[in-house]
N, C-alpha and C positions, 0 to 999 in steps of 0.2 A: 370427473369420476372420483370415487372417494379412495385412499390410496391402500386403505385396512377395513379390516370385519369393522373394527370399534367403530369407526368414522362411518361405515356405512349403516350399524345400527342405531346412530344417532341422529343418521337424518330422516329415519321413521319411526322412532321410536315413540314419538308422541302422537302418531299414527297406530299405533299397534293397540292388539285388544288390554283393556284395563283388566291389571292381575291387581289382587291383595293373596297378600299372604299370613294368614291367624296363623296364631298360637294356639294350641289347645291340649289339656290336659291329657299327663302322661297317662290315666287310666280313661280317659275319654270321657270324663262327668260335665265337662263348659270349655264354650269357648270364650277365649281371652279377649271380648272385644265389647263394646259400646260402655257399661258401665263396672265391668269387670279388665277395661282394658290395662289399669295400669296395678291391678293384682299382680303379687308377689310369689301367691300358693292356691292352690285348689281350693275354692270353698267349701267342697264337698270331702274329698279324700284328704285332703292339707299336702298334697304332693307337690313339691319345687316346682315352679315352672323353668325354671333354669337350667342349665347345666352347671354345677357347683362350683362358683369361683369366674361363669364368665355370663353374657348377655343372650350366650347361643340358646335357643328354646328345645327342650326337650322331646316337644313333637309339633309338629305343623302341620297343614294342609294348603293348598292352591284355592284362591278363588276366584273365577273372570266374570263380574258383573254382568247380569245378563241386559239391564235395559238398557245401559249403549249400544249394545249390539244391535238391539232390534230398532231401535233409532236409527242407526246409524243403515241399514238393510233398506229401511221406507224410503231413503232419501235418491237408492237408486229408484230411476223410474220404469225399466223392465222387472226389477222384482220385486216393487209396490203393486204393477199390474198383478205379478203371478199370487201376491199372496190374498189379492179379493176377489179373483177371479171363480175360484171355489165355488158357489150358490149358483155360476150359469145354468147348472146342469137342470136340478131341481131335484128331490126326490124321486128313486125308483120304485113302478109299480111292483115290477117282480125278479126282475133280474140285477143283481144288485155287484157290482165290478168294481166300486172302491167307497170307502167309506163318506167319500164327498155324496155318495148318493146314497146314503142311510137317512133313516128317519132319525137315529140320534145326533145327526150331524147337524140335521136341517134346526131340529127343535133349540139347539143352543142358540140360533140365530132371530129367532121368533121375536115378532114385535112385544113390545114389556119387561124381555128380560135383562138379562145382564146385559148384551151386546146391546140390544134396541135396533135387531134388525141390519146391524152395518156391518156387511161383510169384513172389512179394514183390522177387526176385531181377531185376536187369533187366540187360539185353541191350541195345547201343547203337549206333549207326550214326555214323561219322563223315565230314563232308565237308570239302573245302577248295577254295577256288577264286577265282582272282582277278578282279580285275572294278575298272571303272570309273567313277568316282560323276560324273564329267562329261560334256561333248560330245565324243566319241571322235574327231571329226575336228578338235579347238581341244586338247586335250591329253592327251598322254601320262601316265597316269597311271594307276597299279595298287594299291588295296589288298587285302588276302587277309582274310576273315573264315573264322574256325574255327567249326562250328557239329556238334552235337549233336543226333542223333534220336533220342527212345527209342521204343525198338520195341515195348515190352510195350502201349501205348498202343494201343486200336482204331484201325481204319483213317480215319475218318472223321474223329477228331480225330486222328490221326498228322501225317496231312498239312493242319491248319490251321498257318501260319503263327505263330499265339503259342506253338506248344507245341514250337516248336524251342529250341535254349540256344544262343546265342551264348557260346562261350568264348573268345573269342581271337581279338586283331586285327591283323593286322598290318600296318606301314606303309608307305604308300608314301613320294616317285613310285615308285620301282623295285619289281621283284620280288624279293623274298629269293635269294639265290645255294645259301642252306647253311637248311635247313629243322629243323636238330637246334633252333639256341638257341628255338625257338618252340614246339614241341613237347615241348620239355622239361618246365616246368612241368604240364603236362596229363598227360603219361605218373605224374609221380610222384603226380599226382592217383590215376591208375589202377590204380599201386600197393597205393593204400590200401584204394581199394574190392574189392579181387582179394581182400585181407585178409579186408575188412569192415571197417566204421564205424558205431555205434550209430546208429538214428536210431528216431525214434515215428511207431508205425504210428494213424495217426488214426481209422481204421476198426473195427479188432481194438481197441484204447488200450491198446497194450502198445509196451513198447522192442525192437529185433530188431539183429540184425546185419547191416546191407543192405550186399550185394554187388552187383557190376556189373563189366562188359567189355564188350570193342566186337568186336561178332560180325561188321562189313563198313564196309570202308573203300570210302568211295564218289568216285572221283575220275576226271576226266576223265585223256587219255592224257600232258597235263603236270604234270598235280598228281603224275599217279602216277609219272613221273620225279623228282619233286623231294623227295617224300614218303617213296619208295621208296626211293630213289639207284639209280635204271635210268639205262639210260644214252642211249635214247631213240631214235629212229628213224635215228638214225646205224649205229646199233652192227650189228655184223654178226648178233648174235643178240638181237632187243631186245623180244622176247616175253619175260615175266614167267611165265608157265605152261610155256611145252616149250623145247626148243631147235630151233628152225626157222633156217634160215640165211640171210641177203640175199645178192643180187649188185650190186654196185655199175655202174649202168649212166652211162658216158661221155658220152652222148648226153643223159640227161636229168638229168645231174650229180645224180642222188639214189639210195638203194640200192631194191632192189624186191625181194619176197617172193614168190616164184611156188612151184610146187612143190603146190598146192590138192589135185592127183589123189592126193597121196597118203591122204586121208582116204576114198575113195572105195572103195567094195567089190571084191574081188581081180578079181571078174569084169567090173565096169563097162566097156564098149565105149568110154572116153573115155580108158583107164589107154591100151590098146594106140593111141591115136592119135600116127602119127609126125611127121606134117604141120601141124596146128595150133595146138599147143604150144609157148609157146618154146624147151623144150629140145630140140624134133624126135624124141624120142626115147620109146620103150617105158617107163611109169610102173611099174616091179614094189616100190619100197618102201613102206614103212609109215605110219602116221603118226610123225611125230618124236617124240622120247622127251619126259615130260615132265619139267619139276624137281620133284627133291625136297628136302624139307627142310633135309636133310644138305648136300646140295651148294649152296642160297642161302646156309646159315650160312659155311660155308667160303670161298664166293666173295664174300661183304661184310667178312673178315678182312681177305682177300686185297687186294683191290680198293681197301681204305682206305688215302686215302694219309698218314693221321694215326699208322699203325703198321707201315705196310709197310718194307720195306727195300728195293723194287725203285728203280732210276731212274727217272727221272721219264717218259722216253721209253718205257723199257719197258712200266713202270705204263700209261700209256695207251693201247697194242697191246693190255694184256690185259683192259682196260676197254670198249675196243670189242669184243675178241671175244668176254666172257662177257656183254656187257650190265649192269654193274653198277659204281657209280664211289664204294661205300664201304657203311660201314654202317651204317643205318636205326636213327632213335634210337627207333622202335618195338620194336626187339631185344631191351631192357630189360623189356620184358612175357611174362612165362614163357608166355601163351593167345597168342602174337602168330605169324601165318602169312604167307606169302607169298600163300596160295591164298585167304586174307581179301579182296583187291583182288577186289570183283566189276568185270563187266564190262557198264560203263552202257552201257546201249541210246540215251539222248540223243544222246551225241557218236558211240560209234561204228554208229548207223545214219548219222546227219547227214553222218557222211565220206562215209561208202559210197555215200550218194544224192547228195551234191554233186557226187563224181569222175565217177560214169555220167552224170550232169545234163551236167556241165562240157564231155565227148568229145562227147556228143549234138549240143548246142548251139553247139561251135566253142571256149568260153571257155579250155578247159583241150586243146582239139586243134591244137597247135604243129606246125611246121615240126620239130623238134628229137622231138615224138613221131611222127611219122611219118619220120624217121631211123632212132629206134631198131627200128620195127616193119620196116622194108628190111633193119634189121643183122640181125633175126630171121629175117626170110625170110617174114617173114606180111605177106598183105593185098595181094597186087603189084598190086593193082586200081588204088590211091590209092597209089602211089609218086609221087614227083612227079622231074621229070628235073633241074630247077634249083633246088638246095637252096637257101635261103637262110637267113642267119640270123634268129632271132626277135627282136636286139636292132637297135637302128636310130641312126643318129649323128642327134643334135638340135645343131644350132649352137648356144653361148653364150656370150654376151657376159660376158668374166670379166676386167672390167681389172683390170693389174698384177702378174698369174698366169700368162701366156701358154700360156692353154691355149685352143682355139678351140674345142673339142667335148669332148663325153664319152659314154660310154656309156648308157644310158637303158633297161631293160626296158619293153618294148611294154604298155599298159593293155589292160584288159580289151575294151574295144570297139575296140582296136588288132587284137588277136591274133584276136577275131571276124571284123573285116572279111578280114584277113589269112587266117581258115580257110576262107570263101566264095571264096577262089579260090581253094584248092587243089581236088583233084579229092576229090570227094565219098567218104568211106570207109564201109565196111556199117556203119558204126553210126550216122551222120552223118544229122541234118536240116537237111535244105539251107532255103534262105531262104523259097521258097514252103511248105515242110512246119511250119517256126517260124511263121508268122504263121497257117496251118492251126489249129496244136494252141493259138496262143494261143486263136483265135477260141473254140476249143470248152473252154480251161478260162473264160473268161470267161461263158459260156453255163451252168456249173455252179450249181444250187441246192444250201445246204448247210444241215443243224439250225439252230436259236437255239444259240448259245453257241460253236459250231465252233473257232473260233481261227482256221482261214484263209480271208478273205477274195478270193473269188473274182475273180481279173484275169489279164493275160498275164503268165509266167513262162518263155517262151521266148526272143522278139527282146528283153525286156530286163527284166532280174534286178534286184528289188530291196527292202529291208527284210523279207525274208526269215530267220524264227528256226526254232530246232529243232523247234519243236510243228509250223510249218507244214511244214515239209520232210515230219516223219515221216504226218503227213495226208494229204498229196498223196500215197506211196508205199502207204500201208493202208489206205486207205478208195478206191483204188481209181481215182481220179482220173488218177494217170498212166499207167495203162491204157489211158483213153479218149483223152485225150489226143495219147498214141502210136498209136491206132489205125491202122493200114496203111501206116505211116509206117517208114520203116531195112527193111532184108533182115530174112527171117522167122528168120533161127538169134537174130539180135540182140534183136529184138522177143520172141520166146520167152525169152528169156533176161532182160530186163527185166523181163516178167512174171512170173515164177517169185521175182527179185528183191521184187518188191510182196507175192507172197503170204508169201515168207517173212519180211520186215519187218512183217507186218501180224500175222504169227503171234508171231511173237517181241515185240510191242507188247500183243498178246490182255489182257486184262482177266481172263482167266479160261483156266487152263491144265489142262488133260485128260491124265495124269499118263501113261495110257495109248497116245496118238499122238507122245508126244515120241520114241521112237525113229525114228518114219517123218520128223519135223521136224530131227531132227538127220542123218539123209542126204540132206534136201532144202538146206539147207544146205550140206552138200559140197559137191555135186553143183552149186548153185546159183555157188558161190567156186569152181569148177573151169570151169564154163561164162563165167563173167564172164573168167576167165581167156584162156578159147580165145577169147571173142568181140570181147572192149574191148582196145584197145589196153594193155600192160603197165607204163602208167605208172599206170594207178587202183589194181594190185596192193602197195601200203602197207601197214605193219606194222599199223594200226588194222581196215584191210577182214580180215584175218586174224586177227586179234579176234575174228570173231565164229564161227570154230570153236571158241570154251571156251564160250560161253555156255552152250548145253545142260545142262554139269554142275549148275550155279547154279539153272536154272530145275526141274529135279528136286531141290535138295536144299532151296531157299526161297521155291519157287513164282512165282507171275508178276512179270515184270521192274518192273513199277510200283511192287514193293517197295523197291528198290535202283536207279531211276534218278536223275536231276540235275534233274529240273523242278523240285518245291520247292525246294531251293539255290535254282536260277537264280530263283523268284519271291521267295524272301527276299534274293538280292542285291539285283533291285530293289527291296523294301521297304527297305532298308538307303540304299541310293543315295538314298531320299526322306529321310532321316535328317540328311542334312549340310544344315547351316544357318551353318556358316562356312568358306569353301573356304580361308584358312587351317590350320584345324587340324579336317578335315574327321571324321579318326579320334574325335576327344576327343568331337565331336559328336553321333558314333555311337552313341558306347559311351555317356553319359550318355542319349540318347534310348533304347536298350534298355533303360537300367538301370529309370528309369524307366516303360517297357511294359511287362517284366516286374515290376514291382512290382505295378499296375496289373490284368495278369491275374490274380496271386496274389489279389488283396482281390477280385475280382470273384471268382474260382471257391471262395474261401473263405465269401462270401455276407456280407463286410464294408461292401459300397458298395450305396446306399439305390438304390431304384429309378428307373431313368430316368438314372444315372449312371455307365453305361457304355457304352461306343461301341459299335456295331452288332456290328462284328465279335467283339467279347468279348462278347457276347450270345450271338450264335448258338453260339459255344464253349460256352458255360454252357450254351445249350437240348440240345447233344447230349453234357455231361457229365451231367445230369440222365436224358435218356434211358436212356444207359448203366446209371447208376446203379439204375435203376427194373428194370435187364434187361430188358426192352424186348427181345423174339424179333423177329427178320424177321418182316414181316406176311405171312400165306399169302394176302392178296389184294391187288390193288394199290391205294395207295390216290391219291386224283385229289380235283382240286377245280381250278374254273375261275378264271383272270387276267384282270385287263385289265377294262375297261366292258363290262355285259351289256346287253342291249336285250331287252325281251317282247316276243314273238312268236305267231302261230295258225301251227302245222303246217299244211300245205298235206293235200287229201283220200291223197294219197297217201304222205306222210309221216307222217300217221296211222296208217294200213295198214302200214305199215313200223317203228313203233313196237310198235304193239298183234303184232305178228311179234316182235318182239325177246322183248317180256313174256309171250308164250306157251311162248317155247324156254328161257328163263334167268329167271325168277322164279318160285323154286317154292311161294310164299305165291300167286301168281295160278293158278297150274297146282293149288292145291290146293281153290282159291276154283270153278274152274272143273268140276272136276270133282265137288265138292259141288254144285255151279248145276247141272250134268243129271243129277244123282241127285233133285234135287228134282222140277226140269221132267218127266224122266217117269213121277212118280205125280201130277204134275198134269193135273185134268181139262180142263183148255184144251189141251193139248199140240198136240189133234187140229186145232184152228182156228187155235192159235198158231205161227208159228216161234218158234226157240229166240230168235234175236237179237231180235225184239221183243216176247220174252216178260215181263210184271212180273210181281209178284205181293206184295201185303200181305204175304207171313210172310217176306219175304227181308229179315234185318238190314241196317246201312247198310255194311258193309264186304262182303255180298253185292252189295249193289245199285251200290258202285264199280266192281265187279269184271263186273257184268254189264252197266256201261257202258264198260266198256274204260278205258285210258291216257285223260288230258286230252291236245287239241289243244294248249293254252299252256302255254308255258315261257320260260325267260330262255335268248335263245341270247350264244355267246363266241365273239372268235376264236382265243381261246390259251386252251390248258391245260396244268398240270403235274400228273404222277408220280409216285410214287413214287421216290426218290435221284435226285429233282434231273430227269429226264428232260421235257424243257417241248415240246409240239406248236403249229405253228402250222397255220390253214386255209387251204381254199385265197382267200380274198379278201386273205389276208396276203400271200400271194405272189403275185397278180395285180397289185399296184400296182408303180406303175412304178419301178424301178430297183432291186425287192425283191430278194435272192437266196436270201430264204429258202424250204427246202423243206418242202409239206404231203405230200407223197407217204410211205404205211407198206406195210409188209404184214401177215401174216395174223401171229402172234407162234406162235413155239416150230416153226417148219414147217423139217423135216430140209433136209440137203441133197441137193438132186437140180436133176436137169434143169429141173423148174419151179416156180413159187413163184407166189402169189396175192397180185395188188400194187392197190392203191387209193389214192383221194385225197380226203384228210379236207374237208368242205365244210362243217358247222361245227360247232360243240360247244354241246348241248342239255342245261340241267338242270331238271327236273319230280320232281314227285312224285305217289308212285302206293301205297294202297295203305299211307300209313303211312311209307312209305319215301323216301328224296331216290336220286335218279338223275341223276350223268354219264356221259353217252354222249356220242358220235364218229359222224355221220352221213356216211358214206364210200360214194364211188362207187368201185364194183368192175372194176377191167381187164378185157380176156382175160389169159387165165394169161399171166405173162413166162416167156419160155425164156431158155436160157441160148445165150450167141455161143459157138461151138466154138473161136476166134481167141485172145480176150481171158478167158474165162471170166465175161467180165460177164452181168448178166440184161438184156431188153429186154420193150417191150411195146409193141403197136400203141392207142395212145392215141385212133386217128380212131374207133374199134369198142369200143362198152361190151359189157359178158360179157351172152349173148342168154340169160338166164335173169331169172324174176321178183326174185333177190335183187342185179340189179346195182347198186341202191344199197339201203342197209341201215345200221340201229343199231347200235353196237355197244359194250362199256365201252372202256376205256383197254386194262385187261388183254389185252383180245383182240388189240391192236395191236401191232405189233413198235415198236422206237425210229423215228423221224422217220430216213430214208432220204436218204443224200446222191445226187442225181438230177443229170442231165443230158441236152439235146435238142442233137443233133449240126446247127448252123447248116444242113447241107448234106442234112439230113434230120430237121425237122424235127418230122413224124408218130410219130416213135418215140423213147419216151421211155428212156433208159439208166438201168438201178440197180447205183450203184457198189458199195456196202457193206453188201450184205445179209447175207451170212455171210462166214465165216470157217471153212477146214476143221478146223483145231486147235478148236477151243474149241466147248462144250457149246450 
C-alpha cells in the first residue's frame, strides 16, 4: 500500500482522464494553442498572455479530451453492449416514452447516412451553463463546465450522474465574453469522430471505426446567446427559429413580443378581437417565417465583426435587427444546425410561470406596468390617476462626493407594498386573496420524494428552484390554490396555462394528440397575451411555440431538458476543496471519479469498494446487460420496520375477497374442493365451509381453510421504477405532509375517477406463494369541479357498498396522489394530479 496521497496518485495517474490545460486570452479573442501556441500577445487585442515578469498565464481553462474516453468506455464489454443496444426497440407508433423511440432517433441510424445503419455509432448531447461553487449572496463568481451526454445510453443510466463527461472548464470570476477560444478545442475533437477513430469494441472484441456527433445542444436562453452568437433579448428579432419582430416599450424600457394570434387558426374568434389586444386591431397574418439554413449562414458572415467591413455603428443596427453578433465556432462542423438548439422546458417554463406568478402577486406589478397597459388602452379598471415613479430617492451619506442622494430601484417587498395600493387589476391577488391561497398550498399533501415542499409561496417567495416552480404549475397545485380568486377570463387562462406546462413536462408523450397540444399552446400564448399585462410577453414566453416540433421529432422533453446539468452543477460545486484555485480542484476530483467509475463498471475493484452510488450504476449496467424486458407485472416489496399482526374478522373477509377474484391457483383449488364436496356422501348434513374430509391433500386443505389472519404489516412500500407509497398513519402524524391518497390505476379520462386511502401494507402468504398488498379504504366516486378541472370527493361518506375497504396489489393502484383539504372546507378532499389529458 502506498504510504502518501503523492505515492498513491502516481500509481494511477497515467490511468486517469487526460486533462490539457490552454491558455487563452485575457479578453477571450484565441486560444493559445496549435499554431498560436508559442505567441507572446493576443493577435487580436495585443493583450500579454503573461503575467508581467513571470511564465504564469493570465487566464486559462481545463480541457479532458473526449475521444479517450469513449475509447476507453467500448473496451468495457457491459457498456459496449449498453451503448448499441438503443435500435432493439424500434420506432414508436403512437406512444412515445423515450427518445430511443423517436422517429428522429431512428432516421440518424438509416442505411446511407452518416452512421450506415450501425448502432456502435453515438449521438451526443451537449450542455453549458454557468454556475456558482459559493454563497451567491458573499460572491460574485461564475464558472462554466462543458459537459457531454451520450444519448445511445438507456434512460436509466443516461440520466445517473457518473455517466455524464465533463469536457471542459472554464474559468471564473467572470463569464467568458467570446465563447470560440473554449469551444475550439472540442469542435476539432468532433472533427475527428465525424471521420471516425479506431477504437475496440469489448463486446464483439473486434477494432471498428467509431463515429459520433452532437445531435442537441442543450442550453438555457444565455448560454444559447453566447454559444450561438444571438444577440439576445435586446435585438429586435432575437428568436433563433423564425423571424418574429419586438417593439420596444418606453414605459417599461425593455422590447416585448406580442403578435401570439398569429399562430392561431384563420377562424379563431380571438384573431378578430379589436379591443383586447395590444395592437386594437384585426390579426389576419400568419405565423412568421422561419429561418433557414441559407439565411443563418449568411447572417453569421455578415454579422462577424472579425471579417466584416461595415462600421462599427452600422454593424451594430444590423446586429440588433437580424439577432446575431458573428459566427458560431460550431460552423466548423459540416452536421452542425441552427434548428440543433432544442428548446428546454427548465428555464423556459420557469420564466413563463415566474412572470404570471410575479403580475399575480404584485412582485413584477409596477407603477411603470400599469402605464404602459393605459398607453395600450387595456384594463381602465386599474388605471391609476397619480402616476408615480417606481424608483425612490434614499438619502446618503457620501462625504467628499457632494452628492446627497441617488437613485435606488425599489426591492421586491418595496414594489409589493407599493402594488397593494394601487387599485386592484383582473389578474391581481389582492392581500386577503395571498394569505387565502398561501393557507391552502400549506394544507397541500404531496408523494415521498416530490421536491416541493409544501408552504406559502404567495405573501412571501422564497428558495424557490425550477423543479418546484415547474410542480406547482403540473401537478395541479396552483390550480387550487387560485381557486376563485382574479376575474374568471384570468383564472381560465392560468389554468389552461398549468395544463399545458403539465403536458409539455408529460413523462410520456402520445404522438397522436400533439396536434391538439400544439393549438392549445397558441391559443394559450395568445390568451396570456389578451389577459396579463404585456410586459410577461418576453422573447423566452414565445419560446415555447417551437417546442412542438422537437417533442414529435425526440419525444418527450425530459430527453432534452437542464435538470441533470443543474444536479451535476451541484455535484461539481461539492468538488471545490480550495477556493483559491476552485477550477484545478474540480477537474482533478472528476478526473479521478471518473477513473473510479471506469474500474467499478470494468469489475476491477474488489467488493465492498465502491461507493453507493457506483453501485447502483453497476446494478442497472448489469440489468441492461442481462436484457432484462419491462416486467409485465409490477413488482413491490415492503420498506421500513414491519410489525405481526391478526387481521381483524373483517379484514379476513376482505382478504379471503381479494384471493377469490385474483389468485387463480386458489380459484382452481376451489373449484376442484366442490367437485369433490359433491360426490361426497356428507354433503347432505355438511356445509361446504365446514366441510373436511381424510382424502383432501394439504394444499386442498389450505385452500379450504382460506388466507391466514397473520401477516407482517408496513407503513411504506415501493414499486416498481422507484414509485414509494406511504399509509395513512404516515400521514396522520403531526406536521407530516406526506400523501397516502391513490386511485384505481389505468382508469380513462372522464368526469369520475375512483379515489381511496391506503391504511396499511400487508405481506402473507397463501398457498406457496408471498403476497403484498395495499388495504385501502374506498371514497364515493370523486367528480370532477367544472371551474378548475380538478377532481374532489366527499371524504365524510365511505362508498355505501360491501367493497368500501378492500385488498388490493400495488398494480391495481395508481402512483401516490398529490391531495389537498381546502382550510375553509375541510370535508372535501381535492386530487391535484390524477391525469393528464396528453399522455396515455
Amino acid at each position: 500500500m502506498p504510504s502518501s496521497w503523492d505515492e498513491a496518485r502516481k500509481l494511477i495517474d497515467d490511468l486517469l482522464t487526460p486533462k490539457e490545460t490552454i491558455h487563452v486570452c485575457v479578453n477571450d479573442c484565441v486560444a493559445f494553442r496549435k499554431d498560436r501556441k508559442d505567441m507572446k500577445r493576443c493577435p487580436v487585442c495585443k493583450e500579454d498572455r503573461y503575467v508581467s515578469g513571470t511564465t504564469r498565464p493570465r487566464k486559462k481553462f481545463h480541457f479532458l479530451p473526449l475521444v479517450p474516453r469513449l475509447r476507453r468506455l467500448y473496451e468495457i464489454k457491459a457498456f459496449s453492449h449498453l451503448l448499441s443496444k438503443h435500435m432493439d426497440s424500434g420506432v414508436a407508433n403512437d406512444i412515445v416514452r423515450d427518445i430511443h423511440d423517436s422517429p428522429g432517433w431512428h432516421r440518424q441510424f438509416e442505411q446511407g447516412g452518416l452512421f450506415e445503419g450501425d448502432p456502435r455509432h453515438l449521438l451526443l448531447q451537449f450542455c453549458q451553463d454557468g454556475m456558482n461553487p459559493f454563497d451567491m449572496r458573499k460572491n460574485a463568481y461564475s464558472m462554466s463546465p462543458q459537459l457531454i451526454k451520450i444519448m445511445n445510453l438507456p434512460m436509466t443510466a443516461r440520466e445517473k450522474l457518473g455517466f455524464l463527461l465533463l469536457v471542459g472548464l472554464i474559468h471564473g470570476p467572470k463569464e467568458p465574453k467570446n465563447m470560440d477560444p473554449y469551444l475550439e478545442p472540442l469542435v476539432d475533437e468532433l472533427l475527428l469522430l465525424l471521420e471516425g477513430v479506431w477504437a475496440f469494441d469489448g463486446l464483439r472484441k473486434e477494432a471498428f471505426k467509431l463515429k459520433a456527433k452532437i445531435l442537441l445542444y442543450v442550453l438555457d436562453f444565455v448560454g444559447l446567446c453566447k454559444c450561438a452568437k444571438s444577440k439576445g433579448p435586446g435585438a429586435v428579432s432575437p428568436c433563433s427559429k423564425c423571424w418574429i419582430k419586438g417593439e420596444y416599450s418606453h414605459k417599461l424600457s425593455k422590447m416585448v413580443y406580442t403578435g401570439a394570434r398569429r399562430y392561431l387558426e384563420p377562424d379563431d374568434p380571438m384573431r378578430k378581437d379589436t379591443s383586447n389586444f395590444p395592437d386594437k386591431a384585426v390579426e389576419d397574418r400568419g405565423p412568421p417565417r422561419l429561418r433557414t439554413a441559407g439565411e443563418m449562414e449568411t447572417l453569421s458572415n455578415l454579422c462577424n465583426p472579425e471579417t466584416t467591413a461595415m462600421p462599427k455603428t452600422l454593424l451594430a443596427t444590423v446586429q440588433k435587427a437580424a439577432g446575431k453578433t458573428g459566427r458560431e465556432e460550431w460552423r466548423r462542423l459540416p452536421t452542425y444546425s441552427h434548428e440543433n438548439y432544442v428548446v428546454d422546458m427548465q428555464h423556459t417554463g420557469t420564466d413563463v410561470i415566474e412572470k404570471v406568478h410575479g403580475v399575480m402577486v404584485g412582485d413584477n406589478d409596477t407603477e411603470a406596468v400599469r402605464s404602459e397597459e393605459r398607453r395600450l388602452g387595456r384594463f381602465p379598471e386599474c388605471w391609476e390617476q397619480n402616476e408615480e415613479d417606481e424608483w425612490e430617492d434614499v438619502e446618503q451619506s457620501n462625504e467628499g462626493t457632494g452628492l446627497s442622494s441617488k437613485k435606488k430601484r425599489m426591492s421586491k417587498e418595496q414594489r409589493k407594498r407599493a402594488a397593494d395600493k394601487m387599485k386592484p387589476g383582473p389578474w391581481t391577488l389582492t392581500k386577503d386573496d395571498r394569505k387565502k391561497a398561501d393557507s391552502r398550498s400549506a394544507a397541500v399533501k404531496v408523494p415521498v420524494h416530490f421536491g416541493w415542499h409544501p408552504r406559502g409561496i404567495f405573501v412571501r417567495l422564497s428558495n424557490m428552484k425550477s423543479h418546484d416552480w415547474k410542480q406547482l404549475f403540473s401537478h395541479g397545485i396552483m390550480k387550487f390554490c387560485v381557486r376563485g380568486m382574479m376575474k374568471e377570463k384570468q383564472r381560465d387562462t392560468l389554468n389552461l396555462l398549468c395544463d399545458v406546462l403539465s403536458a409539455l413536462c408529460a413523462p410520456i408523450v402520445k404522438m397522436s394528440r400533439l396536434p391538439q397540444l400544439e393549438k392549445d399552446i397558441h391559443r394559450c400564448l395568445a390568451r396570456l397575451e389578451r389577459d396579463f399585462p404585456v410586459t410577461i410577453m418576453t422573447v423566452i414566453v414565445h419560446w415555447m411555440e417551437h417546442i412542438i416540433p422537437y417533442i414529435a421529432e425526440y419525444g418527450p422533453t425530459k430527453a432534452y431538458w437542464m435538470y441533470l446539468y443543474e444536479r451535476m452543477n451541484s455535484f461539481i460545486s461539492g468538488r471545490v476543496k480550495n477556493r483559491l484555485h476552485p477550477e484545478a480542484t474540480v477537474v482533478e476530483s472528476c478526473r479521478i471519479y471518473s477513473f473510479v467509475q471506469y474500474m467499478a463498471l470494468g469489475g476491477f475493484l474488489p467488493e465492498g469498494a465502491v461507493p453507493t452510488t457506483t453501485a447502483q450504476q453497476m446494478a442497472i449496467v448489469e440489468r441492461e446487460e442481462d436484457d432484462e424486458q419491462r416486467p409485465t407485472e409490477s413488482k413491490t416489496e415492503l420498506s421500513g420496520p414491519e410489525q405481526q399482526i391478526q387481521l381483524t374478522t373483517a379484514q379476513t373477509t376482505q382478504l379471503k375477497d381479494f384471493h377469490i377474484k385474483h389468485t387463480p391457483e386458489y380459484q382452481r383449488l376451489r373449484k376442484q374442493l366442490r367437485a369433490k364436496y359433491l360426490h361426497s356422501p356428507s354433503k347432505s348434513t355438511t356445509s361446504f365451509n365446514k366441510w373436511s374430509s381424510p382424502k383432501l391433500n394439504t394444499e386442498e386443505r389450505e385452500a379450504m381453510a382460506g388466507p391466514s389472519a397473520h401477516g407482517m404489516k408496513c407503513l411504506r412500500a415501493v414499486r416498481d421504477h422507484g414509485i414509494e407509497y406511504r399509509c395513512k398513519d404516515a400521514e396522520t402524524r403531526a406536521g407530516s405532509v406526506v400523501s397516502s391518497y391513490v386511485a384505481v390505476e389505468g382508469q380513462q379520462m372522464g368526469s369520475q375517477v375512483d379515489v381511496g386511502r391506503v391504511n396499511f401494507f400487508f405481506r402473507h402468504s397463501f398457498l406457496g406463494e408471498e403476497f403484498f398488498l395495499a388495504n385501502v379504504t374506498w371514497f364515493p366516486t370523486a367528480t370532477r369541479d367544472p371551474a378548475s378541472g380538478l377532481l374532489r370527493s366527499d371524504t365524510t361518506r365511505q362508498r355505501a357498498t360491501a367493497t368500501a375497504t378492500s385488498f388490493c396489489t400495488l398494480s391495481y393502484i395508481s402512483h401516490p396522489l398529490v391531495t389537498a383539504r381546502d382550510p375553509d372546507d375541510p370535508t372535501t378532499l381535492w386530487i391535484l394530479n390524477f391525469d393528464n389529458p396528453y399522455t396515455c
